[in-house]
C-alpha positions as CSV (number, residue, x, y, z in Angstrom):
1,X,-8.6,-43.6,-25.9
2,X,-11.6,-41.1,-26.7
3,X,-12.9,-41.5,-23.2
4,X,-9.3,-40.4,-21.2
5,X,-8.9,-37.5,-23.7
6,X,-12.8,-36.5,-22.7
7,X,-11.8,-37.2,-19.0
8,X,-9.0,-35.2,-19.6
9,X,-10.3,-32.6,-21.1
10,X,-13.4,-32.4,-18.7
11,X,-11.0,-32.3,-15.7
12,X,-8.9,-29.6,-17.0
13,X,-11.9,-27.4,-17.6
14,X,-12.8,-28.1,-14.0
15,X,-9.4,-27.3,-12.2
16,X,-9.0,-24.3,-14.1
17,X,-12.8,-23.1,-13.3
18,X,-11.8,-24.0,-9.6
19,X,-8.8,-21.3,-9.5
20,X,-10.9,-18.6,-10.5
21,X,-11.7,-16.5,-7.5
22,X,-13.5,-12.9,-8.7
23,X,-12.5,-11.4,-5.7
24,X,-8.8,-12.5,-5.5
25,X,-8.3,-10.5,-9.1
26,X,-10.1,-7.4,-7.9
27,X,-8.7,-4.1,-7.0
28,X,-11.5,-1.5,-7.0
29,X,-10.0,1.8,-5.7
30,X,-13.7,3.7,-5.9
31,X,-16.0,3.5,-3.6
32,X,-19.2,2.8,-5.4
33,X,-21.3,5.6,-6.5
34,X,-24.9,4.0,-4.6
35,X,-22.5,3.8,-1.2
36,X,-22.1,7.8,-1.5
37,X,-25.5,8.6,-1.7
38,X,-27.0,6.2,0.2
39,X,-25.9,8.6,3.3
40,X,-27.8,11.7,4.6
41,X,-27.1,14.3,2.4
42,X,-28.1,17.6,4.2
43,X,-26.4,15.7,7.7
44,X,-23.1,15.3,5.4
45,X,-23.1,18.8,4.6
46,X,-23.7,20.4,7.8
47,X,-21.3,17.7,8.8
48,X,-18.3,18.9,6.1
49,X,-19.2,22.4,7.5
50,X,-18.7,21.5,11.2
51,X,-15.2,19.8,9.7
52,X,-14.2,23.4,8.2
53,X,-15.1,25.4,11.5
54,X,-13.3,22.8,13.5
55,X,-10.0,23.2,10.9
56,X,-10.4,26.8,11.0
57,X,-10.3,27.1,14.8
58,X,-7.3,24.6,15.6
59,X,-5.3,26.0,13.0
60,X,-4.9,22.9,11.0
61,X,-4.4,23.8,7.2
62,X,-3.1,22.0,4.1
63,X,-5.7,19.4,3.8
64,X,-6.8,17.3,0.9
65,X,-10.7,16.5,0.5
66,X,-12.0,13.6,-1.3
67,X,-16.1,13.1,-1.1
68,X,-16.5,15.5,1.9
69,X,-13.4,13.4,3.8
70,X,-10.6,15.9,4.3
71,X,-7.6,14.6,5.2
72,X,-4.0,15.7,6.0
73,X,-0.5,13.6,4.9
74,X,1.9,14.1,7.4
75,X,4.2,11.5,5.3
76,X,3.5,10.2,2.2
77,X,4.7,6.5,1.7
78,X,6.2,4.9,-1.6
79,X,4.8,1.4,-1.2
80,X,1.5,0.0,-2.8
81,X,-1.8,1.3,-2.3
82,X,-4.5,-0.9,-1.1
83,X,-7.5,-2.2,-3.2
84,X,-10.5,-2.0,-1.7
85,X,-11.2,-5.7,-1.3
86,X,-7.5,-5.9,0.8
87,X,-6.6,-6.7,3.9
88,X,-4.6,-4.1,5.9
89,X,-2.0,-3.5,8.8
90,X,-2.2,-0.5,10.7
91,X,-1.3,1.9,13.4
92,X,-4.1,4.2,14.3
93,X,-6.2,6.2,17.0
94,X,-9.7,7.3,16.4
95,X,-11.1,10.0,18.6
96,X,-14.6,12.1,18.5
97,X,-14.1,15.7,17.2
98,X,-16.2,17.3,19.2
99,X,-14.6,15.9,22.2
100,X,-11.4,14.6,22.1
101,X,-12.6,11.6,23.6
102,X,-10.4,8.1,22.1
103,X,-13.1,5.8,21.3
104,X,-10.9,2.9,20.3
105,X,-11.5,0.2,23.0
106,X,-8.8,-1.6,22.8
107,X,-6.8,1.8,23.7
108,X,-9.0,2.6,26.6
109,X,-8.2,-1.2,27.6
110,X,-4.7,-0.3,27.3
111,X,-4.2,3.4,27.9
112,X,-0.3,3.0,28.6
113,X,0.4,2.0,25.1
114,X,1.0,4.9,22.5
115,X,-1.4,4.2,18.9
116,X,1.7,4.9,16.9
117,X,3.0,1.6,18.8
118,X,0.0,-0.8,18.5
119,X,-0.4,-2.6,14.7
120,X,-3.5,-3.4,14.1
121,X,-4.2,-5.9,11.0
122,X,-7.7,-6.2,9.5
123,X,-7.3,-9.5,8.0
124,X,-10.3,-11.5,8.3
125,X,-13.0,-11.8,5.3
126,X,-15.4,-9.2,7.2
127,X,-12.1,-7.1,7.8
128,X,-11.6,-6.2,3.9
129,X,-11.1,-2.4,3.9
130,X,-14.4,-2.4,2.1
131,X,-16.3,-3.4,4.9
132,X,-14.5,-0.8,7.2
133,X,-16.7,2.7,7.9
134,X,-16.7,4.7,4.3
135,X,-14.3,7.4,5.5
136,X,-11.7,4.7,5.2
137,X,-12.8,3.0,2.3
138,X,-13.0,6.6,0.1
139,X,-9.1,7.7,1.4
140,X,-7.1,4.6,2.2
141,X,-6.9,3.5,-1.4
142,X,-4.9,6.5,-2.6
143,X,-2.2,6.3,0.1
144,X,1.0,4.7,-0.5
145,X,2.1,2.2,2.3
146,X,4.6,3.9,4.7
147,X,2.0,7.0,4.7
148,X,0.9,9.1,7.9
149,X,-2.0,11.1,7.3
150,X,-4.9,12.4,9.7
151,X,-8.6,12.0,8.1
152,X,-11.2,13.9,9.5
153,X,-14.5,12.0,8.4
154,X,-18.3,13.3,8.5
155,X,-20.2,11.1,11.0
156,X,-22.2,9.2,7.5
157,X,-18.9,8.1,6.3
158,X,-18.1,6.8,10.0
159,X,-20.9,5.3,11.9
160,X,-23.8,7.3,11.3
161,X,-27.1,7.5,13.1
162,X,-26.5,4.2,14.8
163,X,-23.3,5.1,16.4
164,X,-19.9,2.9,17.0
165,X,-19.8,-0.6,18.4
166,X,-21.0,-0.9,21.7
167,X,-22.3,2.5,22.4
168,X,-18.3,4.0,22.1
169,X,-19.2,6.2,19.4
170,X,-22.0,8.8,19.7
171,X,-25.0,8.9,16.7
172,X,-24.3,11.5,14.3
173,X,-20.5,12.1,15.3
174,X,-18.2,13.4,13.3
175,X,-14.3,11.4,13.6
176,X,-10.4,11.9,13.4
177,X,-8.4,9.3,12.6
178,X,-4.9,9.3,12.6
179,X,-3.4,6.2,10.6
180,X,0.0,4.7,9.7
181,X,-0.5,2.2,6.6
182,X,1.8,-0.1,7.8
183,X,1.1,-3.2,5.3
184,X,-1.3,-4.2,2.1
185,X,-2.0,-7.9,1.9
């Protein structure tokens, strides 16, 4: 009788170890400090400079900064706000500042569909919003779902020095993204 009440014992301790998962009971909404820093600091702030001259010019006012991202809500949602270890569901169009140019290749596969048409859902373990570009990472967690907003992110917080995959995004270029969260999960 000792023995089963060891066995059980033993195997309870084990099935309850087995349904911890760290991440699963995680919700940072701060992007580490060491992330921050670890970027160019005199590129970030000639690149929040650039970001100023470039509001300034097109007239676009009312924006909200948050570690030299400055963004703009055009609607803010009521639903939950992601964790920085979820996965997401969006609608959105990146383009270069400087140029205009949509850098999102599956919109230059598909130029006839409209951003604000196309969900996107980043739901795959190396999709996690933190392991998107830090722009997103520092902004997305304080926005409701249902929220429309416009982020207008110095090149270290998007792809830095090295560019964007496959040579669509320039070294060193400064981004706009407009994003609808569509879902948390």
């Amino acid at each position: 009788m000792k023995k089963l009440v060891v066995i059980l014992l033993c195997s309870t301790f084990f099935f309850l170890e087995s349904c911890k998962d760290d991440d699963d009971d995680k919700c940072t909404k701060e992007v580490p400090e060491d992330k921050l820093t670890v970027v160019d600091q005199t590129r970030l702030k000639s690149d929040s400079l650039a970001i100023v001259e470039y509001l300034a010019t097109n007239s676009i006012t009312g924006t909200e900064i948050k570690d030299n991202v400055r963004y703009l809500i055009a609607e803010l949602g009521t639903g939950e706000t992601p964790c920085l270890e979820s996965f997401l569901k969006v609608k959105y169009r990146g383009t270069l500042m400087k140029t205009g140019y949509i850098f999102d290749p599956d919109q230059l596969r598909q130029p006839d569909v409209d951003w604000q048409e196309r969900e996107v859902s980043f739901n795959t373990n190396d999709s996690r919003l933190n392991r998107l570009i830090l722009g997103w990472q520092i902004v997305l967690p304080s926005m409701p779902v249902g929220s429309k907003f416009t982020m207008y992110i110095p090149s270290g917080y998007g792809y830095g020095a090295n560019g964007g995959p496959g040579g669509s995004v320039p070294s060193n270029a400064n981004l706009i993204f407009e994003i609808e969260l569509i879902a948390v999960n």
